[in-house]
C-alpha positions in Angstrom: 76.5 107.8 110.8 78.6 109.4 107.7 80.3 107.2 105.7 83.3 109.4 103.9 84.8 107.2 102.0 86.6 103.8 101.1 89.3 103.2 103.6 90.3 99.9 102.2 88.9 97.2 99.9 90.5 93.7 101.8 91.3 90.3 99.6 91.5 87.2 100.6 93.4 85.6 98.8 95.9 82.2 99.1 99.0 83.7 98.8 99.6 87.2 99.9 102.8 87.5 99.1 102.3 86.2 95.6 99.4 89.0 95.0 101.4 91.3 96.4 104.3 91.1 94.2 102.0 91.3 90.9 100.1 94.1 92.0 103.5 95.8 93.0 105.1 94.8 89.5 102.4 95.0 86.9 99.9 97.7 89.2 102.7 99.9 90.7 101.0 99.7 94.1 103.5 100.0 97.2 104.0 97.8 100.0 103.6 99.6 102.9 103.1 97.2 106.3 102.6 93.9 107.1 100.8 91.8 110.2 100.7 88.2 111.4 101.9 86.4 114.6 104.9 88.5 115.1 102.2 91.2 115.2 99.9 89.2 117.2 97.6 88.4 114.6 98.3 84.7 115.0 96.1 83.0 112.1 96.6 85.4 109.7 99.1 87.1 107.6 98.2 90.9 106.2 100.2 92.8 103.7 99.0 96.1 103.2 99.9 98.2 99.9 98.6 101.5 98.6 99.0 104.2 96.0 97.6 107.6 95.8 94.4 107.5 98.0 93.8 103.9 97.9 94.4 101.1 100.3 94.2 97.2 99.5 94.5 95.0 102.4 95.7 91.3 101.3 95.4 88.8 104.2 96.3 84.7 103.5 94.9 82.3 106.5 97.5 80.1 108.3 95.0 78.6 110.1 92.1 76.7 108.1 89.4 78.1 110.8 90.4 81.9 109.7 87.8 83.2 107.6 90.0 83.5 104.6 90.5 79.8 104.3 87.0 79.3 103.9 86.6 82.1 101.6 89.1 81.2 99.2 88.0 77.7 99.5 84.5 78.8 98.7 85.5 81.4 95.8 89.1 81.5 95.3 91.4 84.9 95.4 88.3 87.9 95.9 87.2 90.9 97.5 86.4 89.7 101.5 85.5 93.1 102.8 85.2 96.7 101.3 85.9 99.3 104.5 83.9 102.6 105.1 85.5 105.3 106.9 83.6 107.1 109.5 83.4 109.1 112.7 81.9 106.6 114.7 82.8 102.9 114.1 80.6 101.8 117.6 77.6 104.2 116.7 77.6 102.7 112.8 77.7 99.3 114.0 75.8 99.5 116.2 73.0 101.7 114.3 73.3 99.2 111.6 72.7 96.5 113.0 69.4 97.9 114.5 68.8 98.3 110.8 69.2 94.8 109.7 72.5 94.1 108.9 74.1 91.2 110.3 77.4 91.3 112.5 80.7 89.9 111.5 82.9 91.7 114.5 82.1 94.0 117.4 84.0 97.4 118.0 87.8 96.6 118.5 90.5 99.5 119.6 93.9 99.6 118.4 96.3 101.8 119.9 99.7 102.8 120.3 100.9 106.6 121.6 98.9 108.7 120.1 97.3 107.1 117.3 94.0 105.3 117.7 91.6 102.8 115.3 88.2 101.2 116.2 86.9 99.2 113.8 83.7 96.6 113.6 82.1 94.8 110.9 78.8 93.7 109.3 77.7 91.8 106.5 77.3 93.5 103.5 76.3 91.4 100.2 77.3 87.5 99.9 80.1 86.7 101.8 81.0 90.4 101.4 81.6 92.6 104.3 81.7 96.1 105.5 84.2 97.1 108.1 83.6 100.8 109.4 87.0 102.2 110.7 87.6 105.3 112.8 91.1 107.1 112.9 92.7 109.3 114.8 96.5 110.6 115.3 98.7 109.4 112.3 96.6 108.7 109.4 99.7 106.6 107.9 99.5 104.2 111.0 97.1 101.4 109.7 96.7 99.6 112.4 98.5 100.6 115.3 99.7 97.7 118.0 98.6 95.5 115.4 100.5 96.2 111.9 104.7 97.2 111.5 104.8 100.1 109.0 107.7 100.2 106.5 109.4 103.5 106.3 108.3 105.7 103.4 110.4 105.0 99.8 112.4 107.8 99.6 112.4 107.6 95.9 109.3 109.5 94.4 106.7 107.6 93.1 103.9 108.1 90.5 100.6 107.6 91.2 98.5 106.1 87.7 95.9 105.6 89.9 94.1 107.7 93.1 90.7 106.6 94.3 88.8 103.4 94.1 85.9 104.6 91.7 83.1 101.8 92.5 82.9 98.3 92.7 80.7 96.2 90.6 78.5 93.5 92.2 77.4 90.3 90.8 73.8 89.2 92.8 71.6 86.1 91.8 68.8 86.8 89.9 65.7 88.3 91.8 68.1 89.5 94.2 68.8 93.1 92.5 66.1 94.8 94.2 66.7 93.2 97.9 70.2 94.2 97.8 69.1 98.1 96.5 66.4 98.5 99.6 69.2 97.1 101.9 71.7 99.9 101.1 69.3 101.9 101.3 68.0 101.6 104.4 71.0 100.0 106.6 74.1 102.3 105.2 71.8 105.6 103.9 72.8 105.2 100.5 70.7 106.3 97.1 70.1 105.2 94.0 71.4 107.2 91.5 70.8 105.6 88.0 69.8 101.9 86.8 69.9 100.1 83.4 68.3 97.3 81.7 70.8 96.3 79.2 70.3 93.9 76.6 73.4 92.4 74.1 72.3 90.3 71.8 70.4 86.7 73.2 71.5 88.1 76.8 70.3 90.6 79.4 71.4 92.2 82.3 69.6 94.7 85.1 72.0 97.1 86.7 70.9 99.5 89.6 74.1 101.9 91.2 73.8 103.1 94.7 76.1 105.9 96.3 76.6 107.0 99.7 75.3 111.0 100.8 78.9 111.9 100.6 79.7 110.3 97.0 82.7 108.8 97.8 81.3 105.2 98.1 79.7 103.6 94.9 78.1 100.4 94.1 77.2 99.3 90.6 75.1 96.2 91.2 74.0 93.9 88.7 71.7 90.8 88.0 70.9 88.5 85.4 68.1 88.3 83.3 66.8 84.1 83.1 64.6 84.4 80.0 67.7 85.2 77.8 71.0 83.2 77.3 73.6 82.8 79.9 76.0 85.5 79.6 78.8 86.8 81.5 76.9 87.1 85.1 75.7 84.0 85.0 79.0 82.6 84.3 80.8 85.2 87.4 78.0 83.8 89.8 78.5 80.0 88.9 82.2 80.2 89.3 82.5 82.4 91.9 80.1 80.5 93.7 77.0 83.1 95.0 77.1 87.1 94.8 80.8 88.9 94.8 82.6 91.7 93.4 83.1 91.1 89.8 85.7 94.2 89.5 86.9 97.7 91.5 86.7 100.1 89.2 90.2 102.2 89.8 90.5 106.0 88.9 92.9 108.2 87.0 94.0 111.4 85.6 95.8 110.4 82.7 93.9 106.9 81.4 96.2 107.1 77.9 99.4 107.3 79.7 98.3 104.8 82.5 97.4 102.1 80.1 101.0 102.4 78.5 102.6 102.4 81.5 100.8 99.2 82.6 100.9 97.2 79.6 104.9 98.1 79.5 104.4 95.9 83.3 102.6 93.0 82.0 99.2 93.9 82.5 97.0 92.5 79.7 93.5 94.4 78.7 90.8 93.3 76.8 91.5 94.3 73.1 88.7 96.5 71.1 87.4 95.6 67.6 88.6 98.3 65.1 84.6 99.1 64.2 84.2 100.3 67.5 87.0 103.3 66.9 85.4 103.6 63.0 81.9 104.5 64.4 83.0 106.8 67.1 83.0 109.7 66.2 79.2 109.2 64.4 77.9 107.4 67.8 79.2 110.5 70.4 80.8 113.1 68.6 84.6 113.8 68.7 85.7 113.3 71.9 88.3 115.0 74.6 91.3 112.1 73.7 92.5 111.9 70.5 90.7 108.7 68.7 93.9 107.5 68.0 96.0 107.1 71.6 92.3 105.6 72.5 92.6 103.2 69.2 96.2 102.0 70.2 95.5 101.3 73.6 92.0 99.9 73.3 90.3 102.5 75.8 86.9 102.7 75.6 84.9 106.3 76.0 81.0 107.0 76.9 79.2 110.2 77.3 76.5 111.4 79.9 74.6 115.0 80.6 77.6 116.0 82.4 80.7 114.7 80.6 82.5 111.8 79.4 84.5 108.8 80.4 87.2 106.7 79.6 87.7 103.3 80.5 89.5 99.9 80.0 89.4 96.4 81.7 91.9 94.0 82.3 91.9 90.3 81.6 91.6 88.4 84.6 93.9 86.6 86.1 92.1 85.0 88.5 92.1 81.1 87.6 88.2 81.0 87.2 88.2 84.3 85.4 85.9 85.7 87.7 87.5 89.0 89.6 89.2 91.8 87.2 90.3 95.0 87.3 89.0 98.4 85.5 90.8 101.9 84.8 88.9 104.7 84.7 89.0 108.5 83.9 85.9 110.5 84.4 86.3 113.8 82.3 83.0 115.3 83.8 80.5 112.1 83.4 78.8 110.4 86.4 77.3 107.4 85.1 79.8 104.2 84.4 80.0 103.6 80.6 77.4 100.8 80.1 76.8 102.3 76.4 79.9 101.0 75.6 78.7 97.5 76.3 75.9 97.9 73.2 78.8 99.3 70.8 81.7 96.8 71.7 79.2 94.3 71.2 77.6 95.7 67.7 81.1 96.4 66.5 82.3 92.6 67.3 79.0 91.8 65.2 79.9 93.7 62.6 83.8 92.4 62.2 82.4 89.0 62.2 80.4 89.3 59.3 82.7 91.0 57.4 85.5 88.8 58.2 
């Protein structure tokens, strides 16, 4: 089994016509087919959008026995299932399940002429699954038999955005470890860093795992109970259990992308000025100019290999549990968690100068 890559990260959400239309507005994404009963996907209705390389599926239950009724009953709007590409969608479910993992959906074909899609599913994390998909003939086609594709805009588009980066995972604590050995031995993945981090009264524990071909990357994270309650405790008590806290969304041009999306509505969390002061004395001068980053509160870490630039939205979700983050990786490979210390010190530092 090789997983190469996210094929799609699916919501489930209440309205997917309503998500659809911010994500479209404010994002930029495009929508690009749809699916329900005229489709013969009865309790359901799909909307799929995309821009650049990435894929978000948005399905609303018009049953309440679909699965996505009880999900957003359980959590609200979230991430339902994040989809692996492979070769082999019948050999990785049914090698993974030999492994441990539990299944959701056995190996279903979708055809139509020449194009071709098996797909099966297993839990991943939480209410969280993993649906492997295999393609063939038309790579456009999402779902052939089952999904109407629009026609392509003829108007050219830009793309602020290309890949999904990694998610971030929100586990209960003790479970940090459990959920580490199960990637690891179900999907093949490795761990390739971990972090205790401490801010202030609170603590986290943060492990990432990444499958062999890099393309798939989770950054999963626990509370610490012998500290203060901080924001994971509040993500797992609202969302209700383990979840995706926030995809991590990549681009070239992070300056210009933040412009562009504020200009739409978005809204990002704003940076104390100390953090911009003490920049260049905590990591040297780095590749932006300090102040584009300054005016459009982007955040920027350093590794052994490079740096990165990154920004998170405000959510909008109404327990202010899922966001979204913009990244731009000039070289680095890790995920920026030394920006968590500095916004934090910084904040400290405004407050008692205020």
């Amino acid at each position: 089994m090789r997983i190469e890559g996210v094929d799609h990260v699916e919501f489930y959400v209440g309205d997917a016509e309503q998500f659809a239309f911010y994500l479209c507005t404010a994002f930029g994404f495009r929508l690009c087919g749809q699916a329900g009963p005229e489709t013969g996907l009865t309790d359901q209705r799909s909307l799929l959008l995309r821009q650049g390389g990435i894929q978000l599926l948005l399905t609303s239950a018009l049953t309440p026995q679909h699965p996505a009724a009880q999900y957003v009953s359980r959590h609200g709007d979230g991430v339902a299932s994040i989809a692996f590409e492979v070769d082999d969608a019948a050999e990785a479910f049914a090698r993974t399940v030999s492994l441990g993992a539990v299944p959701v959906e056995r190996p279903a074909v979708y055809e139509a002429g020449q194009d071709r899609v098996v797909t099966a599913t297993v839990l991943g994390f939480g209410d969280v699954s993993h649906r492997f998909v295999e393609r063939s003939g038309d790579r456009e086609v999402f779902l052939p038999g089952a999904m109407d594709m629009f026609a392509p805009d003829p108007e050219q588009v830009e793309n602020l955005l290309t890949l999904v980066d990694h998610a971030a995972i929100c586990v209960p604590a003790g479970e940090l470890g459990r959920t580490v050995e199960f990637y690891q031995r179900v999907f093949g993945f490795s761990q390739i860093f971990e972090e205790f981090i401490e801010v202030g009264e609170q603590a986290m524990d943060s492990k990432v795992v990444q499958s062999p071909s890099g393309k798939v990357t989770f950054t999963v994270i626990e509370p610490v109970t012998d500290r203060n309650p901080g924001q994971i405790d509040a993500f797992l008590s609202r969302h209700g259990g383990a979840g995706v806290q926030h995809l991590a969304l990549l681009g070239d041009d992070i300056v210009g992308a933040v412009r562009t999306l504020e200009e739409r509505g978005v809204r990002f969390l704003e940076t104390p000025e100390a953090y911009y002061s003490e920049l260049e004395q905590r990591l040297g001068r780095p590749e932006l100019a300090i102040d584009d980053l300054r005016s459009t509160n982007v955040l920027v870490d350093q590794d052994h290999w490079g740096q990165v630039f990154q920004i998170f939205t405000q959510s909008m979700h109404v327990r202010r549990t899922f966001f979204w983050e913009v990244i731009d990786r000039h070289g680095a490979r890790t995920f920026g968690s030394g920006n968590i210390k500095a916004l934090y010190a910084a904040v400290a530092r405004e407050r008692t100068t205020a």
